[in-house]
N, C-alpha and C positions, 0 to 999 in steps of 0.2 A: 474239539472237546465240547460235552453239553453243557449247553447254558443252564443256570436255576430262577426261575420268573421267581419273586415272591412279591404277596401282596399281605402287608400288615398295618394294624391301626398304629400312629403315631404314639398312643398313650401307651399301647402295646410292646413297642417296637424293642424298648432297651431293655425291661427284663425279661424279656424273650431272648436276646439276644444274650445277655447276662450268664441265662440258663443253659445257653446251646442249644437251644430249640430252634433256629434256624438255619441249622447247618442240615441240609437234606442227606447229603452222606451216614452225617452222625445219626439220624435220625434210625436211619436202618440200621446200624448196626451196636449202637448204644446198651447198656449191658441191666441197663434201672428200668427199662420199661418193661412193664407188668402187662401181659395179655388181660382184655376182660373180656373178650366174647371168642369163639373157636376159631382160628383162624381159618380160611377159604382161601380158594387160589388163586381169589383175583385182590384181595385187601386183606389188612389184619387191622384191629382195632386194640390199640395197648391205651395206659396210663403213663403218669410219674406224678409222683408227689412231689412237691419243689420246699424245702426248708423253711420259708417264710407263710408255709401252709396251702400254698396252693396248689388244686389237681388239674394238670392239663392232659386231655386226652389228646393222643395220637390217632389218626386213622392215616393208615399208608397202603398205596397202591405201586406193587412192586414194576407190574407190568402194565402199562394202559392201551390199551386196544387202540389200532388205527382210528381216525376218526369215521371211516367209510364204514367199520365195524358197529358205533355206538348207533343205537333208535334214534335215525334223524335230528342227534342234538346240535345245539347249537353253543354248547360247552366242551373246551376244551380236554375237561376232562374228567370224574365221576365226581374227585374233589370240589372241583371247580361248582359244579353244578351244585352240591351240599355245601360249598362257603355262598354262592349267592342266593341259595332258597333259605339260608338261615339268616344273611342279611334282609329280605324281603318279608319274612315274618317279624323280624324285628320292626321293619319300618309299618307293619302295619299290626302292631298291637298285640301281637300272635307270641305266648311266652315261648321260648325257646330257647334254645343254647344260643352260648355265647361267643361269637367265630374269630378264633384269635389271629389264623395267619392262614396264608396257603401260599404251598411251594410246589411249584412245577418243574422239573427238568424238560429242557428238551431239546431236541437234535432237526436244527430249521425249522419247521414250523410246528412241528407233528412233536406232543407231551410223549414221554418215552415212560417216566416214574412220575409221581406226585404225593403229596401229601397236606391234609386237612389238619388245625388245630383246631382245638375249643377246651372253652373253660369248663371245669365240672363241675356239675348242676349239685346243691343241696336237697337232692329229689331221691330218695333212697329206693323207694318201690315204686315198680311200675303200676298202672290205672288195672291192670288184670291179676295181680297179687293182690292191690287192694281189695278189688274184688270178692278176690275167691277167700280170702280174710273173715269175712262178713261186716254186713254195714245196715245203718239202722233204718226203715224205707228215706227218711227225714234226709241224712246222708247221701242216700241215693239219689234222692229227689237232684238235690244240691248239685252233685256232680256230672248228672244229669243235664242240667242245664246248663251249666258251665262248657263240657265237652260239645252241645251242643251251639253255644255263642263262636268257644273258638276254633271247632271246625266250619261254619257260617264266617266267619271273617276273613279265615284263611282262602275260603276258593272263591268269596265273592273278590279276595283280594289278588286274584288269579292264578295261586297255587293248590295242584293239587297233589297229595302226596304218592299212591300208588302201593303204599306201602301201612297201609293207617290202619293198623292192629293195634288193639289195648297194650301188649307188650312194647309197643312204642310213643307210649304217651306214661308220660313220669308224674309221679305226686308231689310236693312239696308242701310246706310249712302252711298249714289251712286248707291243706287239701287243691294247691295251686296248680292247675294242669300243666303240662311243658309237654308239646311235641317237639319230639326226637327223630333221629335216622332217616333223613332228611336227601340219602344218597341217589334216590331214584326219582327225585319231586321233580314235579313239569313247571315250567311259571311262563305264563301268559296273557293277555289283558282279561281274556275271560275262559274259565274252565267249559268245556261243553259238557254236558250231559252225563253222555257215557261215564266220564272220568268222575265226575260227581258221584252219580252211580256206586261207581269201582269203591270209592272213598269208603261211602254208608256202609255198603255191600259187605265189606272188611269187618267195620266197627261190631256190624251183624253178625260175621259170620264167628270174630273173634270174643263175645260175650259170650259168657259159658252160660251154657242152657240150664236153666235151672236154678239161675244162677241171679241172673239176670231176669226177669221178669218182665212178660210181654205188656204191663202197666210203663214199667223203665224207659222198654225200647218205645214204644207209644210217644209217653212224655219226651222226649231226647228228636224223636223225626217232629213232632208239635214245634218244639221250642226252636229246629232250625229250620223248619221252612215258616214259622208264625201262619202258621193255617190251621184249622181243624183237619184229621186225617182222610175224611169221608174226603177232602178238597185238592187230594195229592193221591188217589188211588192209584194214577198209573207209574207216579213215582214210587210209592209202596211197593207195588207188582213189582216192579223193573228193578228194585232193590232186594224183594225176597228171591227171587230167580238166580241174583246173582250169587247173592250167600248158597245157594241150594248149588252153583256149579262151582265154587270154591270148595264148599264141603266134599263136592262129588271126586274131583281134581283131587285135592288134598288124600283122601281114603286111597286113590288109587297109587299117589308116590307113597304113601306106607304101606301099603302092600307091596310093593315091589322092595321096599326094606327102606326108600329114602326116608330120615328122620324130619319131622315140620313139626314144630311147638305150638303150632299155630291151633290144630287140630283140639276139637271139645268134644 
C-alpha cells in the first residue's frame, strides 16, 4: 500500500488537519474545491474557502512522471519543487505565496501522486491586468522599479523562475508585487546567464506593446542591473532575441490552433 510523505509547518499543521486538508485521498476527491485555472493533464489548480475565512489553494498532480522523465531534477516531484522555491523566496525577501503543506504519495522510492498547498494571497489582479487597466507614468515608474528589485533578488538569490510572465506576478494592497506559479523554478547558488536571459526575455516579451513603453522597459532593465543601458548592450541584445523567438514560437502554436494567453 502507498505511503503519503507530508511535510507541514507546525503553526500550520492542526487547522490543516482540522479542515481535512491533509488527507491526499480526500484531496482528490472532495466535493467544495472550486477549479480556478483549466485543468491540464498533468495538474489541476482548485480552491476552498474554509469557514473562519481562509482561502487555501490546492494544486494536485494526479499522475507524476518517473523521475528519469523530469529535466534533470533534483525534486521529487513538480510539488515538491513549488513548495521549496516558494520556501526560498520567502527566505530571501522575495513576496510570495505562502506554502502550507506538501504531500506526496508514493510506491518505494518513486512519488506516484502529490499535492501542493498555499495560502491565498490578498492579490486580486495580476501585474498584466494592471497593466492593461491603465496607469499614470508616476505609477509605472513605481512598479517599475519594484518588479525590477524583486526580480534582482530573486536570481541573485539563485532562483530562476522559467516561467516570469506579468500574468504570474499578482498586485496587492500598494501595488505590492507577489511572484506566483512557481512550479517549473530552478534554485541553485547562482543562476547562469541564459536562464537570466530566459527570465527578462519573458517579462519583455509578456509587456503588451504599446502598452508598455520602451521608457518602462528602459527604466525596469536600469534599475535591475544598476548600470546605465549603453553598459549592458550585450545583455540588451541577448534579451531582445529572446523575446523576438518566444514571439516567434508563440504565433506558430496559435496557428496551428494551440491557445497561449501569453501572446500581445
Amino acid at each position: 500500500m502507498p505511503d503519503v510523505a507530508t511535510t507541514v509547518a507546525p503553526e500550520d499543521k492542526t487547522w490543516l488537519q482540522a479542515a481535512g486538508l491533509l488527507d491526499l485521498d480526500a484531496l482528490f476527491t472532495r466535493a467544495d474545491l472550486v477549479a480556478v485555472k483549466a485543468k491540464l493533464t498533468d495538474r489541476q489548480t482548485l480552491s476552498v474557502a474554509l469557514p473562519e475565512g481562509r482561502v487555501v489553494f490546492v494544486k494536485r498532480y494526479p499522475k507524476v512522471k518517473p523521475p528519469g522523465m523530469l529535466r534533470r531534477s533534483p525534486f521529487s516531484s513538480p510539488a515538491a519543487r513549488e513548495y521549496e522555491a516558494l520556501r526560498r523566496l520567502a527566505e530571501l525577501g522575495v513576496p510570495t505565496i505562502h506554502p502550507l503543506a506538501l504531500l506526496e504519495e508514493r510506491q518505494g522510492k518513486r512519488v506516484t501522486r502529490a499535492a501542493l498547498l498555499t495560502l491565498g494571497l490578498d492579490a486580486p489582479q495580476t501585474l498584466e491586468q494592471l497593466v492593461l487597466a491603465g496607469l499614470s507614468a508616476r505609477r509605472r515608474q513605481a512598479l517599475a522599479r519594484q518588479l525590477a528589485q524583486v526580480t534582482r533578488r530573486m536570481h541573485d538569490g539563485g532562483v530562476n523562475h522559467r516561467d516570469y510572465y506579468l500574468v504570474h506576478l499578482r498586485v496587492g494592497q500598494s501595488d505590492r508585487l507577489f511572484v506566483t506559479d512557481l512550479n517549473r523554478a530552478d534554485l541553485r547558488r547562482e543562476v547562469p546567464r541564459r536562464w537570466v536571459v530566459k527570465d527578462l526575455a519573458a517579462l519583455q516579451f509578456s509587456a503588451p506593446a504599446g502598452v508598455v513603453t520602451r521608457t518602462d522597459r528602459a527604466r525596469f532593465l536600469g534599475a535591475y542591473t544598476g548600470k546605465p543601458l549603453r553598459a549592458c548592450r550585450s545583455l540588451v541584445k541577448a534579451i531582445l532575441r529572446k523575446a523576438a523567438a518566444m514571439r516567434a514560437n508563440t504565433a506558430r502554436k496559435v496557428a496551428r490552433g494551440e491557445a497561449n494567453y501569453h501572446l500581445r
